[in-house]
C-alpha positions in Angstrom: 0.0 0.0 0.0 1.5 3.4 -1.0 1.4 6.0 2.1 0.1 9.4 1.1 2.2 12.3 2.0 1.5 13.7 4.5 1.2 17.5 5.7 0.5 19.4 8.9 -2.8 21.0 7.5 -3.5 17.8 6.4 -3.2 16.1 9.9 -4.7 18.7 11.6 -7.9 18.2 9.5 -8.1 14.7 10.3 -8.0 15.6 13.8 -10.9 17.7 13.9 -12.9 16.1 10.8 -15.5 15.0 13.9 -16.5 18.9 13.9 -17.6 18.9 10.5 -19.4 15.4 11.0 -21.1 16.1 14.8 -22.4 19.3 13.0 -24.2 17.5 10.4 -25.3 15.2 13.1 -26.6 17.5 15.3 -28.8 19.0 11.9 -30.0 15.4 11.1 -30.6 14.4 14.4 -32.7 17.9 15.2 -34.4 17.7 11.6 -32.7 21.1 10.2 -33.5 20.2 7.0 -36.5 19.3 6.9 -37.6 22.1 8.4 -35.8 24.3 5.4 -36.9 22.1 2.4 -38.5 24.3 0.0 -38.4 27.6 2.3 -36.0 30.0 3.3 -36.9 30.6 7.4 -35.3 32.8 9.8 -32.7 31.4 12.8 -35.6 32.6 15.3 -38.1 30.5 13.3 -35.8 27.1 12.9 -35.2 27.3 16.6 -39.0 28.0 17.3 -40.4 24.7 15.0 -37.1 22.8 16.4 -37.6 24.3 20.2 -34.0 25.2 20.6 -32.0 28.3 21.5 -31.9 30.7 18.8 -28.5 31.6 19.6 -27.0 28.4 19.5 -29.2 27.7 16.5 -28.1 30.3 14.4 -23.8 29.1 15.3 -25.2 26.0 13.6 -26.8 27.3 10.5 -24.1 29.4 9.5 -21.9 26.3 10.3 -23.9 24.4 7.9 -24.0 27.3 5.5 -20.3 27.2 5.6 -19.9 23.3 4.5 -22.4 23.8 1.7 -25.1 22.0 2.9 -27.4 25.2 3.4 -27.4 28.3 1.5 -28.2 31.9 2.8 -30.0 35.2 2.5 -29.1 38.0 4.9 -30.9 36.8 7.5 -32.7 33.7 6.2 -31.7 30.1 5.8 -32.8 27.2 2.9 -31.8 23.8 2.3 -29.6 23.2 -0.9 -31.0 20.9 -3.4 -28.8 18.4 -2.0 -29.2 18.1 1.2 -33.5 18.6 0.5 -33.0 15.1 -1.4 -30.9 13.7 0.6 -31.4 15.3 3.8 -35.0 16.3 4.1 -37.4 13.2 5.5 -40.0 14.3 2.9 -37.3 12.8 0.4 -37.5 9.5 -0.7 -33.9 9.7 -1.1 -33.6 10.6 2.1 -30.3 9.0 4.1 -31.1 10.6 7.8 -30.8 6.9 8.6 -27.2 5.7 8.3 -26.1 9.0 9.5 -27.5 8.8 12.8 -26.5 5.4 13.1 -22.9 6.6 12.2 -23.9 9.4 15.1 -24.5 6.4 17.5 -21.1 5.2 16.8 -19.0 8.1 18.2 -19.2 7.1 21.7 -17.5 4.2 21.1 -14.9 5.5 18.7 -13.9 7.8 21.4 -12.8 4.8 23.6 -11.0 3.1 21.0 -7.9 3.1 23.2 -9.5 1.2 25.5 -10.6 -2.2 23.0 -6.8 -1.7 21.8 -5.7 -2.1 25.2 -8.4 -4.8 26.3 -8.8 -6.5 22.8 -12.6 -6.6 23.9 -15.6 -4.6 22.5 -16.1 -1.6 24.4 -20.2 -1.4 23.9 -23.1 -3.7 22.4 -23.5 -3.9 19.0 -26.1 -1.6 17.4 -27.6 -4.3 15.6 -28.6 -6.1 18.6 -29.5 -2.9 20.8 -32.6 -2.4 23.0 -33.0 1.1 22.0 -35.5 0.9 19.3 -34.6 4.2 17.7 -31.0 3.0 17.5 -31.6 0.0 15.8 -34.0 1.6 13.7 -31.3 4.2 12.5 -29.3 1.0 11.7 -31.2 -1.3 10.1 -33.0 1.8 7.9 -28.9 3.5 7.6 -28.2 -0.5 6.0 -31.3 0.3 3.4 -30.2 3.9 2.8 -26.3 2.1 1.9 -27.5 -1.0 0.1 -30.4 1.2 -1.9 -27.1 3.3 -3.6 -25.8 -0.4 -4.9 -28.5 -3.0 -5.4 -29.9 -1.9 -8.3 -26.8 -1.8 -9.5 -25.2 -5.2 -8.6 -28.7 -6.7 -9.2 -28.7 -5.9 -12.6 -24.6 -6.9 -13.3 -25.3 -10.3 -11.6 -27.2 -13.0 -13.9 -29.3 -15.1 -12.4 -31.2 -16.9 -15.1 -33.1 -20.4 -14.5 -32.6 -19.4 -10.9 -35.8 -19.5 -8.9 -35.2 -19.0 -5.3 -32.8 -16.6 -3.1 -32.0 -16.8 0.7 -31.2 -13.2 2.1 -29.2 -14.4 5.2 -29.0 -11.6 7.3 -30.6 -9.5 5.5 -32.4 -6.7 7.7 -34.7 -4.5 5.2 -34.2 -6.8 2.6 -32.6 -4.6 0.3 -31.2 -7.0 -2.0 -33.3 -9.5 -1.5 -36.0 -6.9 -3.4 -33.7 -5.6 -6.0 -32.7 -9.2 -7.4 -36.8 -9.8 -7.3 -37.0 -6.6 -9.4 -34.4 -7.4 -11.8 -35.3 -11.1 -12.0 -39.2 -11.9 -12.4 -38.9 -15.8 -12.0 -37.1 -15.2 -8.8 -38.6 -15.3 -5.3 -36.8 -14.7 -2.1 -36.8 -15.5 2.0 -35.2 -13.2 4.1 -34.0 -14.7 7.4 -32.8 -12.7 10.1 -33.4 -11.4 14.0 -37.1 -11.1 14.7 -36.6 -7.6 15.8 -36.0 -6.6 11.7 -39.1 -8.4 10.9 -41.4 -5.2 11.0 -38.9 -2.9 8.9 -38.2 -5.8 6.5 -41.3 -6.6 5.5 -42.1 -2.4 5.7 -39.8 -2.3 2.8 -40.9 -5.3 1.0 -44.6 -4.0 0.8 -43.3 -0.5 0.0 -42.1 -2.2 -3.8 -45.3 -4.3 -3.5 -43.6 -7.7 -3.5 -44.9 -9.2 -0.7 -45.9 -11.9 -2.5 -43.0 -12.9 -3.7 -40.8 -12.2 -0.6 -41.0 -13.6 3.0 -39.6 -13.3 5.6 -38.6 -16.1 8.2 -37.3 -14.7 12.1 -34.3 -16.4 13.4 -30.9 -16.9 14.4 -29.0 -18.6 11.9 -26.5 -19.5 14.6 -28.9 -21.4 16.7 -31.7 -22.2 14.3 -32.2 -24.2 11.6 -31.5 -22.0 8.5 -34.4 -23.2 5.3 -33.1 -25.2 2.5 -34.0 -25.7 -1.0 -32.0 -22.0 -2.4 -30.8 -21.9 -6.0 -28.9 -19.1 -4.9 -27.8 -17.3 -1.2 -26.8 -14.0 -0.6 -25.0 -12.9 2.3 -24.2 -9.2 2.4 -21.7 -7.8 5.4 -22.7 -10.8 7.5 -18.9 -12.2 7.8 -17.5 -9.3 9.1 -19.5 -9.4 12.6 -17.6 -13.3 12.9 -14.9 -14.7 14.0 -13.0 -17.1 11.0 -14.1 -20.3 12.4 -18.3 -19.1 13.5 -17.6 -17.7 9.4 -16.6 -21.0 8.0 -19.2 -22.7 10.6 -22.0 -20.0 9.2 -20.7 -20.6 5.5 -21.0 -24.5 5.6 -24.7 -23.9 7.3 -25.8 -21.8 4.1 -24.3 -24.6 1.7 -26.3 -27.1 3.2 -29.2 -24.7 2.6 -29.0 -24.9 -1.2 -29.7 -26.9 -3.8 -26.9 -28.8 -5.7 -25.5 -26.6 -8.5 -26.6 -23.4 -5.6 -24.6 -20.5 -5.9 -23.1 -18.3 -2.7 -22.5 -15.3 -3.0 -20.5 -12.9 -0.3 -20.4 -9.1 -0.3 -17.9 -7.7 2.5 -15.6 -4.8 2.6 -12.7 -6.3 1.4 -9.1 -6.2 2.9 -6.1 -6.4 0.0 -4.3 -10.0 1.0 -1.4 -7.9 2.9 -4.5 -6.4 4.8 -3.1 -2.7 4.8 -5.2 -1.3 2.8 -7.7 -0.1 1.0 -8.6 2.2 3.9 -12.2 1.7 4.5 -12.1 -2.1 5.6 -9.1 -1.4 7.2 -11.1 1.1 9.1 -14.2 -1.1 9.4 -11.8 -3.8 11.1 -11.5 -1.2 14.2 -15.4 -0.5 13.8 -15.6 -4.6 14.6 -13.1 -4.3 17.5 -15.3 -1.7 19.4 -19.1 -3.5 19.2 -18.1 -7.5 18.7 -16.0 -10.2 20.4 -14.5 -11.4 17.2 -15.2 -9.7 14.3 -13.2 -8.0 11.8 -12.6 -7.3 7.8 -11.4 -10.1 6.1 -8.7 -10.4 2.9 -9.8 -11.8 -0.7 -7.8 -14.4 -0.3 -9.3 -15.5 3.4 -12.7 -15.0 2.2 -12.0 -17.4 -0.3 -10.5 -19.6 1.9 -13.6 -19.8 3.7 -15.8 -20.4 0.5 -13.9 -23.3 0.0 -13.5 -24.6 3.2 -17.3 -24.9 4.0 -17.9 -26.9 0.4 -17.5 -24.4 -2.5 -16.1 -24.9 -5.6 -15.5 -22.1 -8.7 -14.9 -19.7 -5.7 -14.0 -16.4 -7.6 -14.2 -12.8 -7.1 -17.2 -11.2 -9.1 -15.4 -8.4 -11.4 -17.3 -5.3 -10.4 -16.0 -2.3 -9.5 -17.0 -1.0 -5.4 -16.7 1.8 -3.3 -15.0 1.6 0.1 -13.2 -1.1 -1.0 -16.8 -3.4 -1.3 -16.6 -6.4 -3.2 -18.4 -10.1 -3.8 -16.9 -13.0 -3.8 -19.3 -16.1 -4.8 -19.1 -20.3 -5.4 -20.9 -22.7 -6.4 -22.6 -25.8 -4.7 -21.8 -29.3 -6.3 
């Protein structure tokens, strides 16, 4: 991995990048932008609909002024085009979601020290949290990412004279509707935690598939998984797992298909000397803070994996990722 070159400016931002974010943040988590979608409003009115101070209120909508995210007229304040699609919950491209769940992250990247030191997560995982509005923010924040690249991957991945999918793990069911979309003769069952059940199938009747998707609550650790899948799909399940509950997890999805099955795994993905690119490398700490095991895992040990728990033809799908995403599938024979 080539190292960049590195300035003080350039250092110094990094260091207080979590400004810039806890700003945005604070807007998404107070509804700014909602509240300026389509209107230019004053400081004293924001702070009046949001029932905050209007001094402090007006600090933060100059501040979001100044990272282009609002614009501004003497004394008035609208959202951008931007940030009203992406930004305002009126939106239906709206991606609130994954930035409050990146918002309940911070506490735990603050103590990172700490699961360095100890090895050990430092807080539960927001997946499994008891906080509903947490585990809303991430199960809706994975269907706010997976909506940028389903359609996309759906439509790149052929899956003619295929008839049924598994979604293992699948929360909203994301994928699990975009591969029905782009493939009539395909049905699917989304198995995962009870808890995702209502925002799963909240999504699935929001692209009128419910006929054609189910979904089945359970833990595919300690439950039996269903069987009888021309094809399973599991998206940034791995990375919560430790190699040997992953092999243990793969060979359990193997036995769910049909002979001639195809797996297929999407995880950030580490180069084989693991230094790089940066965003798994980064997701590997992410792992550290809320799991006992978990981590971002090479090509080559993903593979490894495949292969291990029964696949053959185990190859990396060529499509091009961001944050260093990729898919690695097999086959079942």
């Amino acid at each position: 991995m080539t190292n960049p070159e590195w300035n003080i400016p350039d250092l110094l931002q990094l260091s207080g990048g979590y400004w810039s974010a806890s700003a945005l943040h604070a807007a998404v988590k107070l509804d700014i932008f909602t509240a300026l979608d389509g209107a230019f409003r004053t400081a004293d009115e924001v702070a009046q609909l949001r029932h905050s101070n209007p001094r402090a209120t007006v600090m933060l909508l100059d501040s979001l002024t100044a990272l282009g995210l609002l614009e501004k007229r003497d004394s008035s304040y609208s959202a951008t085009s931007f940030s009203a699609e992406k930004l305002s919950k009126t939106s239906p491209g709206y991606l609130g979601h994954i930035i409050m769940h990146h918002h309940h992250l911070m506490s735990g990247w603050v103590r990172l020290d700490e699961a360095v030191i100890s090895g050990r997560p430092i807080k539960e995982p927001v997946s499994h949290s008891q906080n509903e509005s947490m585990r809303e923010s991430f199960l809706m924040g994975m269907f706010n990412l997976a909506s940028q690249l389903a359609p996309r991957i759906a439509a790149s991945i052929s899956l003619a004279g295929r008839h049924r999918l598994l979604d293992l793990g699948g929360g909203p069911g994301t994928y699990a509707i975009h591969f029905c979309l782009a493939n009539p003769d395909v049905s699917a069952v989304i198995y995962d935690l009870p808890t995702s059940r209502t925002f799963a199938e909240g999504v699935i009747n929001r692209y009128n598939l419910s006929d054609r998707i189910d979904f089945t609550p359970g833990d595919y650790h300690a439950d039996p998984i269903p069987s009888g899948f021309d094809v399973a799909w599991l998206s940034h399940v791995l990375h919560s797992e430790c190699r040997a509950a992953s092999v243990a997890l793969l060979r359990k999805t193997v036995d769910s298909l049909n002979q001639g099955g195809i797996l297929m795994v999407q995880e950030f993905i580490l180069d084989n000397a693991k230094d790089g690119p940066l965003f798994p490398a980064l997701f590997s700490l992410n792992m550290l803070l809320g799991t006992e095991s978990g981590q971002s895992y090479s090509g080559e040990e993903l593979s490894t994996m495949m292969t291990e728990a029964g696949l053959s033809d185990v190859e990396r799908v060529v499509l091009d990722l961001p944050n260093g995403a990729g898919i690695i599938s097999g086959c079942k024979r």
